[in-house]
KEVEXLUM-548946 format. One line per field, with one value per residue (C-alpha): residue in three letters; chain; x, z, y. Coordinates in steps of 0.02 Angstrom, whole numbers, padded with zeros to 5 digits. Each point is the difference from the previous one (the first is absolute). Layout:
BEGIN
residu c(ALA ...)
chaine c(A ...)
u c(X ...)
w c(Z ...)
v c(Y ...)
% end
This chain:
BEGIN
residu c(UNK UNK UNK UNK UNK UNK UNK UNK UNK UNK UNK UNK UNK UNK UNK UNK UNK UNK UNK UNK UNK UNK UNK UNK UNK UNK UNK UNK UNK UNK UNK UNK UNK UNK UNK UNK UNK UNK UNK UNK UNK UNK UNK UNK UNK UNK UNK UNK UNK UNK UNK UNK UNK UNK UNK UNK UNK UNK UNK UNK UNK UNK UNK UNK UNK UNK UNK UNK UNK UNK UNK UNK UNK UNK UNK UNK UNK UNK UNK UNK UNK UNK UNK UNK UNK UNK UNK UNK UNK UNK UNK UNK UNK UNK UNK UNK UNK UNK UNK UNK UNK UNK UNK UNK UNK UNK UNK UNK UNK UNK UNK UNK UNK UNK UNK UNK UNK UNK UNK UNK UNK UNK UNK UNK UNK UNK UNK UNK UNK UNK UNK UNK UNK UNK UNK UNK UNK UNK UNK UNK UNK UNK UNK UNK UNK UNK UNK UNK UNK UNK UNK UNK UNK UNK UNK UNK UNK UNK UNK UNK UNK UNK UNK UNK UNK UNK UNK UNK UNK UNK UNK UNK UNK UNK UNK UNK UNK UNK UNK UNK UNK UNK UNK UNK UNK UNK UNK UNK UNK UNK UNK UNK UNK UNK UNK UNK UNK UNK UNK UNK UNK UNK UNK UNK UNK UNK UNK UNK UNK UNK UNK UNK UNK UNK UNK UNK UNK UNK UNK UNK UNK UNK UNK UNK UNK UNK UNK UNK UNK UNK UNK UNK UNK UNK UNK UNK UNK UNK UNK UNK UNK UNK UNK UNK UNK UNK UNK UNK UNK UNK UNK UNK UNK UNK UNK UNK UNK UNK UNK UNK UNK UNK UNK UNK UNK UNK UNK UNK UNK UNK UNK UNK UNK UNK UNK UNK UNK UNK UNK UNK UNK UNK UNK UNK UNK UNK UNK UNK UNK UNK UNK UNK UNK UNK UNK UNK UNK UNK UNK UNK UNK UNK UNK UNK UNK UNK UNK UNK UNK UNK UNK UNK UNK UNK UNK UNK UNK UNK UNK UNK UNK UNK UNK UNK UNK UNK UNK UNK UNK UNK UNK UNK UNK UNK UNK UNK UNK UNK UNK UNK UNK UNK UNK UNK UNK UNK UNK UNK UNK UNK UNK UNK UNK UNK UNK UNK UNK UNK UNK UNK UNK UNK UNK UNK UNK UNK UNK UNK UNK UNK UNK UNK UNK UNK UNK UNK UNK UNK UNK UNK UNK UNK UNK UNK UNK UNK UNK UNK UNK UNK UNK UNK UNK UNK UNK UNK UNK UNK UNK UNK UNK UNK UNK UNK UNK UNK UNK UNK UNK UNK UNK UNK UNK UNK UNK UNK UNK UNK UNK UNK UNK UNK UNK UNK UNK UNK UNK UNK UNK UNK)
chaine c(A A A A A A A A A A A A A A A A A A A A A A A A A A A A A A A A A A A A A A A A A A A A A A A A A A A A A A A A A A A A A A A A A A A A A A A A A A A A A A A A A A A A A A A A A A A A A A A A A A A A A A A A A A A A A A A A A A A A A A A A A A A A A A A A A A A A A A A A A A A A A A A A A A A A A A A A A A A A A A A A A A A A A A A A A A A A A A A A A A A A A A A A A A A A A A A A A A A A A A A A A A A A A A A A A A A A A A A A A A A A A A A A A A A A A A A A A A A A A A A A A A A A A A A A A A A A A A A A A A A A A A A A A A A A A A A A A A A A A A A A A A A A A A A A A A A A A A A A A A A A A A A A A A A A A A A A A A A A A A A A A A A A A A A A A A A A A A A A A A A A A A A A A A A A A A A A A A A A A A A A A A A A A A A A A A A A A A A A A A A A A A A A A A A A A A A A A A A A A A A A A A A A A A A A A A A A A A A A A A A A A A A A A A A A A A)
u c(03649 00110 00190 00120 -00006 -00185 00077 00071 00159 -00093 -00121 00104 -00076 00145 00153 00141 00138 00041 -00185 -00023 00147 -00048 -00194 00088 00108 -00108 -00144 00117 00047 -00144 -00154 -00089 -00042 -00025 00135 -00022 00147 -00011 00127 00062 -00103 -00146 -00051 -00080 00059 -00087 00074 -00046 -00204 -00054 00002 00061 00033 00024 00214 00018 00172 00049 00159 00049 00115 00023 00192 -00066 -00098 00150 00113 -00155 00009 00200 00029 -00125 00099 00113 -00099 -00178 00080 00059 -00133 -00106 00147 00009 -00226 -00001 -00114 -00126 -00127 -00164 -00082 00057 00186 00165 -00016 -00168 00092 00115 -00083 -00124 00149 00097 -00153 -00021 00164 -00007 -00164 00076 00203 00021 -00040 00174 00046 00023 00166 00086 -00051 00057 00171 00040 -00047 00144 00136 -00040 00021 00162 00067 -00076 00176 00069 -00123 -00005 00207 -00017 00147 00032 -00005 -00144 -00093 00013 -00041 -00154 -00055 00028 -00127 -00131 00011 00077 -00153 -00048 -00078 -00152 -00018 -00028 -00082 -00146 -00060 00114 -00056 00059 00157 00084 -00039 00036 -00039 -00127 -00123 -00063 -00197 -00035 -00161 -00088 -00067 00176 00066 00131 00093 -00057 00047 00188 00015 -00060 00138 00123 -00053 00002 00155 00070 -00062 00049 00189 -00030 00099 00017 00087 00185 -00015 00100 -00102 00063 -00153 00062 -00110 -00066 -00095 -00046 00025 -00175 00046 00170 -00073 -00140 00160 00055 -00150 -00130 00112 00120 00167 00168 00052 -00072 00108 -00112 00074 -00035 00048 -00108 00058 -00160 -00087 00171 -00038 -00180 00062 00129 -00101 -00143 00105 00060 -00163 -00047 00142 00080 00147 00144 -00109 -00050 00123 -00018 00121 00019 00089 -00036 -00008 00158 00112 -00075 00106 -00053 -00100 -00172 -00139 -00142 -00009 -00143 -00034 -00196 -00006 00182 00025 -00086 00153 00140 -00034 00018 00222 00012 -00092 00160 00058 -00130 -00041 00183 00019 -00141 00063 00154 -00078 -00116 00038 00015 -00149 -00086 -00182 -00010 -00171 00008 -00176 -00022 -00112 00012 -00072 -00082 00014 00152 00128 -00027 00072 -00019 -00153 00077 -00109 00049 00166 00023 -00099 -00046 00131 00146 00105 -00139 -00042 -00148 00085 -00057 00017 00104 00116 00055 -00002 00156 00097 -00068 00068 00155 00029 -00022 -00161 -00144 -00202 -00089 -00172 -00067 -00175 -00080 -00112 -00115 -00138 00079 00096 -00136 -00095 00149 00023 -00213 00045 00138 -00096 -00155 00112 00119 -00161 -00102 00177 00026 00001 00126 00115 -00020 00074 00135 00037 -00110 -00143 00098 00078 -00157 -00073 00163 -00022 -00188 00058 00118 -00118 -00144 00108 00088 -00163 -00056 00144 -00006 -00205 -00006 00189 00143 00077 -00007 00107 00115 00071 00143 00068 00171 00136 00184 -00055 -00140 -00042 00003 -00184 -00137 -00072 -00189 -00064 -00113 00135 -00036 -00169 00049 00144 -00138 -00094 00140 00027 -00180 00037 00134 -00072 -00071 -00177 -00031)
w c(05949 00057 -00073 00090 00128 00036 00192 00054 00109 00156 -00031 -00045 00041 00058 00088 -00115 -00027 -00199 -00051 00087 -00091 -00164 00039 00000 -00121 -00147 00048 -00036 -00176 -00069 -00031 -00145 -00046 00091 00123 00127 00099 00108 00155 00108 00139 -00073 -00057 -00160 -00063 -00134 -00087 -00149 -00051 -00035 -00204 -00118 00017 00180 00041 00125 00081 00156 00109 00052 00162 00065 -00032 -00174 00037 00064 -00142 -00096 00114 00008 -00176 -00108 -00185 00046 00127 -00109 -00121 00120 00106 -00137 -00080 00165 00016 00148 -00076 -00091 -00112 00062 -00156 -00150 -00063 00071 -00153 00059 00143 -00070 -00114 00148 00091 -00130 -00070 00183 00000 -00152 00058 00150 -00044 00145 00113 00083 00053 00168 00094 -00017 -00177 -00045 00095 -00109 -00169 00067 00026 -00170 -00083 00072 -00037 -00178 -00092 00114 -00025 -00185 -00042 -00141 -00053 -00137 00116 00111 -00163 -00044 00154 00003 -00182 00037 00157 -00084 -00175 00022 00078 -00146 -00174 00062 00119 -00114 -00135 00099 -00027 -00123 -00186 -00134 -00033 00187 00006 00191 -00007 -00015 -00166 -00094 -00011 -00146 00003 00187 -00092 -00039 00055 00085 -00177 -00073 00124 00012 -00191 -00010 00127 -00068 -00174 00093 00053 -00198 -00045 00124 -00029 -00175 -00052 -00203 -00076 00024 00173 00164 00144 00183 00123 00183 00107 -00141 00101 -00119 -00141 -00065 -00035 -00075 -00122 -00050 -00036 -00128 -00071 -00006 00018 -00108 00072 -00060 00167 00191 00143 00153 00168 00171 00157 00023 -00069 -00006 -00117 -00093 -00040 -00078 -00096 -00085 -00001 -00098 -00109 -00068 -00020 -00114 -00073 00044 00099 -00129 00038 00155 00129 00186 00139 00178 00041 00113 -00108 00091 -00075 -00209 -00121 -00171 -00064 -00062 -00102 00121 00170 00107 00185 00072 00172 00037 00058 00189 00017 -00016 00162 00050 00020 -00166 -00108 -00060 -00042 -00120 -00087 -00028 -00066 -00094 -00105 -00026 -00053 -00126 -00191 00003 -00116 00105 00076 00176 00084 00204 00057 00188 00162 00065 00131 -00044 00178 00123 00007 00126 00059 -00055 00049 00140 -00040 -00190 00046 00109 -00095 -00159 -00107 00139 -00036 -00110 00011 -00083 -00083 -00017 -00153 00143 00040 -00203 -00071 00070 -00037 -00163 -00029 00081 -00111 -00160 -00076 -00071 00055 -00154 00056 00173 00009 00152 00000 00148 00044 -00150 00141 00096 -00142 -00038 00182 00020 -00146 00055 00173 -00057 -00110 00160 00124 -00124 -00024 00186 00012 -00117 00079 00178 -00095 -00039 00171 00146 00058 00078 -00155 -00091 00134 -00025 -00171 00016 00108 -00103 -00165 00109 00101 -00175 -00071 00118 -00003 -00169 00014 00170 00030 -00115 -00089 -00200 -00149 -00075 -00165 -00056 -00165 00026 -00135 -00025 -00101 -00013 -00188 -00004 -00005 -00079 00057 00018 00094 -00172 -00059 00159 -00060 -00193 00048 00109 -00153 -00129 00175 -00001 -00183 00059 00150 00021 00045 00193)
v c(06130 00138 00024 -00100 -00130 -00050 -00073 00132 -00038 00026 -00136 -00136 -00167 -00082 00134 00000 00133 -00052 -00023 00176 00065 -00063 00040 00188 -00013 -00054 00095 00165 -00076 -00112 00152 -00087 -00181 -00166 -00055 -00135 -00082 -00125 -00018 -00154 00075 -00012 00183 00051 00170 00087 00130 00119 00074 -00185 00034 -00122 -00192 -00052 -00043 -00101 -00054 -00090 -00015 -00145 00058 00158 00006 00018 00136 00091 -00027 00056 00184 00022 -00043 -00015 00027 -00163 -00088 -00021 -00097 -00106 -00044 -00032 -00125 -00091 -00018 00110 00121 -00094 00065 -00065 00088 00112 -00012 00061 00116 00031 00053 00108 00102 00040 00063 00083 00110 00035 00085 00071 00083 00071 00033 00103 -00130 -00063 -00174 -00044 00055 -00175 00003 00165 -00026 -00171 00095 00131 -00124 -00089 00160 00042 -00160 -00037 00021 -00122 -00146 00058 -00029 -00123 -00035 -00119 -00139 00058 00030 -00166 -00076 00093 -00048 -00157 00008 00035 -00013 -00201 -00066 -00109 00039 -00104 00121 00145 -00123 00001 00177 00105 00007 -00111 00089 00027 00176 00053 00159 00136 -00020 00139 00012 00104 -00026 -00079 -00170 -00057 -00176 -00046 -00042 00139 00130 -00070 -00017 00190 00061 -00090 00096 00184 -00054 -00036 00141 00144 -00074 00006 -00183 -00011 -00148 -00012 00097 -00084 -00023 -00038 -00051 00013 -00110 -00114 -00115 -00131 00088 00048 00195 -00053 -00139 00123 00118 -00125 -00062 00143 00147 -00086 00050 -00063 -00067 00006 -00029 -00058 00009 -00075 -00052 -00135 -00174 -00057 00124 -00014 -00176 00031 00133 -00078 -00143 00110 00091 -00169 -00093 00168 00001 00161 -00032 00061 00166 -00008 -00035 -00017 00020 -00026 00173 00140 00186 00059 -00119 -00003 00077 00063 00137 -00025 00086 -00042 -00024 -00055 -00034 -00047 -00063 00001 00166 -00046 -00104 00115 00116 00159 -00017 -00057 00126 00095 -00182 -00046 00174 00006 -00164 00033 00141 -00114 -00126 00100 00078 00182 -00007 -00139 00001 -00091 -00023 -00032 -00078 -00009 00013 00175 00091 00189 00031 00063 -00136 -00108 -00179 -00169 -00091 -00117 -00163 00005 00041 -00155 -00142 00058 00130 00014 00139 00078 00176 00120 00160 00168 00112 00112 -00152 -00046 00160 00070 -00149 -00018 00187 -00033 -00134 00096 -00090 00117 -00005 00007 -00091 -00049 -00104 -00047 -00153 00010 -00154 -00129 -00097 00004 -00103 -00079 -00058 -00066 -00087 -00083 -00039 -00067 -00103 -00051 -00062 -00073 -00124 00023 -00194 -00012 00115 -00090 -00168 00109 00073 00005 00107 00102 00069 00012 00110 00104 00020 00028 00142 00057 00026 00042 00155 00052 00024 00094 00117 00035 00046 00091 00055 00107 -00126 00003 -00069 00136 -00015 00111 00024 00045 00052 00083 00107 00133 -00018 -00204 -00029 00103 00176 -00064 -00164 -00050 -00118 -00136 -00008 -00034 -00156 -00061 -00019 -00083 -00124 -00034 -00073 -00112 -00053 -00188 -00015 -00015)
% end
């Protein structure tokens, strides 16, 4: 089998501009692998060598195939969502990673024209769709994060972590993996017994409670803007027993007050975009002791700063945005704080994230009582593409260790490894 199309767009069996257009269009881009798409005209187009598992996908009109062409980062999603491009064998993740290590294989392939010219206006207006103010902010928490905890029940580990696990070692669990960032985490920021610590973004409290309990802090503040996770947090911290030391708020970080020892953010930092970064660094060295240790985990990109996927943006994290080291450093410098440690996770959300999905579609049934198929094959998109991104694309986890000072935390990196071991000690089993 040759690269590219095996019909070549002169020997269509049925005349039809799109299925030419797309014959031509994916024969540039797919070079290796099995692709097979099926159009309403009744072509078969095979693309790649012929190696590997066989993907097979199938239009269902050819308006679909055309929002497919024009704009493929917002219109994929969407087709699939709506069953108009069915996959007659293999997975929509099937799908995607066959695409995206396409890409990856050839970078200096462009998109198409129409393609290239919507990336262009989404980057020049990026700060615009990314102005969350404390009302936008909330409005887009609540979007997402207020879908139900039965929802999320279905496929997150035992303690609510939504966010990217740690796989010290490639056997982990689930459990396992989240309990081990969550002790990385403890341990870069250094928490002893007595110490104040303010987590922005709690979610439903799983770092902040293992602040209190294994870290043994004198009193975490958790804060969200998401009433549901506020509820099960408060409502955890209770049934343990912890809530004269654990507190949780519903409060956006631009309007706490106080000063604390600690401060941690993981998975909140997407949210703030790229208008507000001033904002948060600066309220972040407010809000921290001159002597304190903050730790900022987010999803990062290592490559040039780019725009917001579109398809996230609209039904998934709207107003979210992927930062560059480029994009926070000069705020974080403007607003006084001090680098002392920068680690890059690379393919842990990616395991994270096939976790997560196996976990989702083997419950898909459950989740369809819940909503409808539609959503599920959102959400199924949604893991599936993430995944992908984080294996065949730029985007990583950074975690920064930021401080006031330059002398606050010690010269050499050995002292992670040795609190890692006294919070081994503490740890429950899992």
């Amino acid at each position: 089998m040759n690269d590219g199309a095996t019909i070549s767009p002169g020997k269509l069996r049925r005349r039809s501009l799109v299925d030419w257009v797309l014959s031509k269009g994916l024969g540039d881009l797919i070079k290796f692998g099995h692709l097979e798409v099926i159009t309403p005209s009744g072509n078969r187009l095979n693309f790649g060598d012929g190696g590997g598992a066989p993907v097979v996908v199938r239009f269902t009109d050819s308006a679909a195939q055309w929002a497919f062409l024009f704009d493929p980062e917002l219109r994929l999603g969407e087709i699939f969502t709506d069953s108009r491009l069915l996959m007659e064998q293999g997975s929509i993740y099937d799908f995607l990673i066959l695409v995206l290590s396409n890409i990856q294989a050839s970078p200096k392939e462009k998109p198409n024209i129409f393609a290239r010219i919507a990336a262009q206006i989404r980057f020049a207006t990026r700060r615009q769709r990314q102005r969350n103010t404390s009302t936008r902010a909330k409005r887009n928490v609540a979007r997402h994060y207020d879908l139900g905890d039965e929802l999320y029940a279905l496929f997150l580990d035992a303690d609510w972590q939504y966010s990217c696990a740690y796989f010290e070692s490639p056997d982990l669990t689930l459990e396992q993996a989240q309990l081990a960032k969550k002790r990385h985490i403890a341990a870069k920021l250094m928490v002893d017994r007595g110490h104040s610590v303010l987590d922005i973004g709690c979610g439903w409290g799983g770092l902040a409670l293992y602040m209190a309990e294994s870290a043994e802090a004198g009193a975490v503040t958790g804060i969200t803007l998401s009433e549901e996770q506020l509820a099960r947090a408060q409502q955890r911290a209770a049934q343990r027993g912890l809530a004269d030391r654990v507190q949780f708020q519903l409060q956006d970080y631009r309007s706490l007050n106080g000063q604390f020892d600690r401060i941690v953010s993981v998975g909140m930092f997407e949210h703030v975009g790229l208008s507000f970064y001033d904002t948060y660094f600066q309220n972040c060295f407010r809000l921290l002791k001159p002597d304190g240790v903050m730790l900022l985990h987010t999803i990062g990109c290592t490559g040039v700063p780019t725009q917001a996927n579109p398809w996230l943006d609209r039904y998934i994290f709207p107003g979210g945005y992927l930062p560059t080291l480029s994009e926070m450093m000069p705020a974080i410098e403007r607003a006084g704080l001090v680098l002392n440690d920068i680690e890059v996770w690379r393919l842990h959300y990616a395991q994270t994230l096939r976790i997560w999905r196996e976990r989702f579609m083997a419950r898909r049934g459950d989740a369809e009582k819940l909503y409808d198929d539609r959503f599920c094959r959102m959400w199924e998109f949604y893991l599936a593409f993430c995944e992908a991104a984080f294996r065949h694309e730029d985007v990583v986890v950074f975690q920064l260790q930021l401080t006031r000072r330059n002398d606050t935390v010690p010269l050499s990196r050995d002292y992670i490894a040795q609190r890692e071991a006294q919070l081994r000690q503490r740890e429950p089993s899992v």
